[in-house]
C-alpha positions in Angstrom: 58.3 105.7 147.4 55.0 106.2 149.4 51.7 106.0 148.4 50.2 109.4 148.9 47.2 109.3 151.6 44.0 109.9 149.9 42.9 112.1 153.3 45.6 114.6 153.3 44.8 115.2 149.8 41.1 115.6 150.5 42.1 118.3 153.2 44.8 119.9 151.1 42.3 120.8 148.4 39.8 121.8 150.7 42.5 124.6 152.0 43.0 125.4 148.0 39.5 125.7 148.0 38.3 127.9 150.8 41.7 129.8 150.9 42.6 129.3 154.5 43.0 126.6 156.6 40.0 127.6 159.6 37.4 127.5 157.1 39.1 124.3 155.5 39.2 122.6 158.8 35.4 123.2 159.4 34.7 121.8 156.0 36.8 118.7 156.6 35.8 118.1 160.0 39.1 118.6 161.5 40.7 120.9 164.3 42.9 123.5 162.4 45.6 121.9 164.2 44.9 118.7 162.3 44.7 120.4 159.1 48.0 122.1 159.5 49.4 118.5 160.7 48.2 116.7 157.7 49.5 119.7 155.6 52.8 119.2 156.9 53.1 115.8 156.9 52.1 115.7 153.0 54.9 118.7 152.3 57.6 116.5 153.9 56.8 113.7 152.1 56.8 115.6 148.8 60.1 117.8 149.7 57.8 120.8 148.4 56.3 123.7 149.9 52.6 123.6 148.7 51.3 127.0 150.3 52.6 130.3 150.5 50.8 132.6 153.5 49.4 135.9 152.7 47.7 138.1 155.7 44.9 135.6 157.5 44.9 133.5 153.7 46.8 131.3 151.7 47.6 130.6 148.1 48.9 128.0 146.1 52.7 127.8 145.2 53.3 126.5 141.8 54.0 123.0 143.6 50.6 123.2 145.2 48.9 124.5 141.9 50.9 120.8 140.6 49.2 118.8 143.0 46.1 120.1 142.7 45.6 118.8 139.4 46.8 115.2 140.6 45.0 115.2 143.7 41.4 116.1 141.7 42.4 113.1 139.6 43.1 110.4 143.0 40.4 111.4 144.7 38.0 111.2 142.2 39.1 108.0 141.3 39.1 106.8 144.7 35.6 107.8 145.1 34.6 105.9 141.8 36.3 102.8 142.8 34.3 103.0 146.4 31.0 103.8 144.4 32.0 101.0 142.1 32.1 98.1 144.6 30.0 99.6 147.5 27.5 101.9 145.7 24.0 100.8 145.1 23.6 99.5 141.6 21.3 101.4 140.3 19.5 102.0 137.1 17.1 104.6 136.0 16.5 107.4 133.6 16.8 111.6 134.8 16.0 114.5 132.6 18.5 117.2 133.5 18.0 121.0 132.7 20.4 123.6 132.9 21.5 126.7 131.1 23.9 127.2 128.5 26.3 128.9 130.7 27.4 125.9 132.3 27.4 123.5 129.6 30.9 123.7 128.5 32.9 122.8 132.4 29.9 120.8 134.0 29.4 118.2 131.1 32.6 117.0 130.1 34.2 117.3 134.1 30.7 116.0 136.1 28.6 114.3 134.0 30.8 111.8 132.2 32.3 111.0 135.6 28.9 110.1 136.7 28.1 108.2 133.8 31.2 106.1 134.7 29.9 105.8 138.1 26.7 104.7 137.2 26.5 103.4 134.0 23.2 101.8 134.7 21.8 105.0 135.0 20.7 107.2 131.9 21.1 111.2 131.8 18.9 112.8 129.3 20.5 116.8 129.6 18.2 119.8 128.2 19.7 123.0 127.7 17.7 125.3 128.6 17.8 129.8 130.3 17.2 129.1 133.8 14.1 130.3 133.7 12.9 127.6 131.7 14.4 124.4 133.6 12.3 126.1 136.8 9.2 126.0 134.9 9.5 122.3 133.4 10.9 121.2 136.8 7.1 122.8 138.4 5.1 120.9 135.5 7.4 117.6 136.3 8.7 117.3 132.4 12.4 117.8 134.2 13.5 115.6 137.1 16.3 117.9 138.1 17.9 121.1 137.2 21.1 123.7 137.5 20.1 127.1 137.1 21.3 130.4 138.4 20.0 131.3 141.9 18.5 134.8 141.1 16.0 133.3 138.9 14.9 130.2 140.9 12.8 132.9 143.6 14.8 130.6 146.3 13.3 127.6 145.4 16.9 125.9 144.5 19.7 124.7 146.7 22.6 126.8 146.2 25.6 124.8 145.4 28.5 127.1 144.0 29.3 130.8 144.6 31.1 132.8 141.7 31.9 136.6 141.3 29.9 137.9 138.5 32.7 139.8 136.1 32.3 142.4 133.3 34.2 141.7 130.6 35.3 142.4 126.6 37.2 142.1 124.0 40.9 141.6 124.4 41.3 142.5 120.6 38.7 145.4 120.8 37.4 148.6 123.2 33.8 149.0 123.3 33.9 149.6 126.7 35.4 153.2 126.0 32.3 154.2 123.5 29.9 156.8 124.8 27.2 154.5 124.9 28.7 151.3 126.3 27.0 148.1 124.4 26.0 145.4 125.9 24.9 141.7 125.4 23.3 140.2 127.8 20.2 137.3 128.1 16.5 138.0 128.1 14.9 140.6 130.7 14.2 137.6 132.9 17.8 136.8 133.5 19.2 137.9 136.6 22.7 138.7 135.3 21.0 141.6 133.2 19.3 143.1 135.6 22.4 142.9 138.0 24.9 144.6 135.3 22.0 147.4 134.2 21.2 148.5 137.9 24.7 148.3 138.7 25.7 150.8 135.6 23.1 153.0 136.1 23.8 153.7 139.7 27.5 154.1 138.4 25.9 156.8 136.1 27.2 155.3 133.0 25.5 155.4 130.0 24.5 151.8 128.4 22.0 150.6 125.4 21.2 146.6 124.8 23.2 146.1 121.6 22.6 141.9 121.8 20.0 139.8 123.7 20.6 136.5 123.9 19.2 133.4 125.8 22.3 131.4 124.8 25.9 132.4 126.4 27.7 131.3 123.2 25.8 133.8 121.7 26.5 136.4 124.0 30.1 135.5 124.4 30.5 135.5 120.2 29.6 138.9 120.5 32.2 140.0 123.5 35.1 138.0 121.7 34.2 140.2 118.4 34.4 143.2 120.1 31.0 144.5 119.4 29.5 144.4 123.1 30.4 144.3 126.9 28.8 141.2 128.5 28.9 139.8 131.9 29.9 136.1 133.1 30.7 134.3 136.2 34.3 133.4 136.4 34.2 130.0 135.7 32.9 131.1 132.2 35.2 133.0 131.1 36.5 132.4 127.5 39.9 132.7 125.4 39.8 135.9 123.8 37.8 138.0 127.2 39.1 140.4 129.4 38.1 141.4 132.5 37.0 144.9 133.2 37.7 146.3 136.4 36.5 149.7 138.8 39.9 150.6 136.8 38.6 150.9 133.8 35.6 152.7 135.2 32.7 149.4 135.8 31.4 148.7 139.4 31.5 145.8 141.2 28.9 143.4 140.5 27.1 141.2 143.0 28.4 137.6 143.0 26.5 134.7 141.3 25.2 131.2 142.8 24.2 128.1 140.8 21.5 126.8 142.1 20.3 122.8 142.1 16.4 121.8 142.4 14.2 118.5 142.3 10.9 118.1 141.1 8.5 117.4 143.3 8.4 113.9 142.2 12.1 113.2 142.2 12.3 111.3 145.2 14.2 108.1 144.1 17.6 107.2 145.2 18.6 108.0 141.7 18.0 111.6 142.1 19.7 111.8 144.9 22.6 110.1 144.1 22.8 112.5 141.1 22.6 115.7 143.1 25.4 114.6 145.2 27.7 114.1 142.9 27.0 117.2 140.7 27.3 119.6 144.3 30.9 117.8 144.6 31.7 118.1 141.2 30.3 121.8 140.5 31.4 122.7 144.3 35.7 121.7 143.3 35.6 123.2 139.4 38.1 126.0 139.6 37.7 128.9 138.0 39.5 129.2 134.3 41.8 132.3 135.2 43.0 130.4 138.4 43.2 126.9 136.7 45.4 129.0 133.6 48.2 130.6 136.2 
């Protein structure tokens, strides 16, 4: 049995990524003819068909949606043996902010691989509305911070890209009330002001039922069927359904997360740190896709 080549799984989750193999090909430096090579080659080896076409995109097969999983796992263990042996060894201390909202896929997935990484290096992690982490990173009490995009006033690199979703109760209907309820953060937080402009111009009707800096507070109260809330797709929850323009709610302008530096974070450390939470942040896959 062959070993699996650690390049044609780089470019097959690339295509799984971006959904199509010309946009794949541009991130992977590759002609599309390439791509579709390396594809090939890594389907005959594996006796499976990993893609199925649909119009100008593609999709996983349930082979491919296998594979995925593995290849996340090789790659990233690749790239900590290279870091390992050839990486700078560095030590340090960073002070990390970021909301809530991301807590529960970036830790476990991004940090602790980085703390493998790195172990020299020590990751203090505030959790804090985005809001917040922009004004410690200005005073310099953060070194670096994840936050959503609408709130950083275009100060932050954007680093991920994420349809922002209305959603609810599966258990419960308060989307069908009169006077649909909603929890949602502070009036500083962009996802508000996105879902109330959005119903308004729908000419629904809406009150604030729950504010909420914190998304586990926000999402307690969607799961218990009190409110209607809205959440980027990689934060969707057991228990949460999506509401659709089916069920009467408009479309909702997408989301980005957002990285920044202080001004004084110019160490290789911090560097070193931001790219490897863009890599990790940039292959998370969104929980409904991850679940089919």
């Amino acid at each position: 049995m062959h070993a699996l080549d650690t390049d044609q799984l780089r470019t097959f989750l690339a295509i799984a990524e971006e959904g199509g193999f010309t946009k794949a090909a541009d991130r992977v430096h590759k002609t599309q003819s390439a791509v579709s090579m390396q594809i090939k080659k890594l389907e005959d080896q594996l006796g499976r068909t990993l893609f199925a076409r649909e119009g100008r995109s593609v999709r996983l097969t349930s082979d491919g949606q296998r594979l995925r999983d593995f290849a996340s796992r090789i790659l990233h263990l690749n790239d900590q043996a290279i870091a390992m042996f050839h990486g700078p060894d560095m030590v340090g201390q960073i002070r990390l902010g970021l909301p809530d909202d991301y807590v529960d896929r970036l830790l476990p997935k991004v940090l602790a691989s980085f703390d493998r990484a790195h172990p020299g290096i020590e990751i203090e992690v505030f959790c804090e509305s985005s809001t917040c982490v922009l004004k410690r990173i200005r005073e310099g009490r953060l070194d670096v911070g994840i936050l959503t995009q609408g709130d950083s006033q275009g100060l932050a690199r954007p680093i991920r890209r994420e349809q922002l979703l209305w959603v609810t109760s599966e258990s419960d209907c308060p989307h069908e009330r009169p006077v649909i309820p909603l929890a949602l953060g502070p009036q500083t937080c962009s996802w508000r002001t996105n879902a109330t402009r959005a119903l308004t111009a729908a000419g629904l009707d809406w009150r604030i039922a729950y504010t909420s800096a914190s998304a586990a507070g926000t999402a307690s109260a969607v799961c218990a069927g009190l409110a209607v809330s809205v959440m980027p797709e990689s934060g969707l929850k057991a228990g949460m359904r999506v509401l659709t323009e089916a069920d009467g709610f408009p479309m909702l302008d997408p989301c980005e997360v957002g990285f920044i530096r202080a001004d004084h974070s110019t160490a290789e450390i911090f560097s070193c740190i931001e790219d490897h939470i863009i890599r990790g942040i940039g292959n998370l896959i969104p929980l409904r896709e991850a679940a089919e």
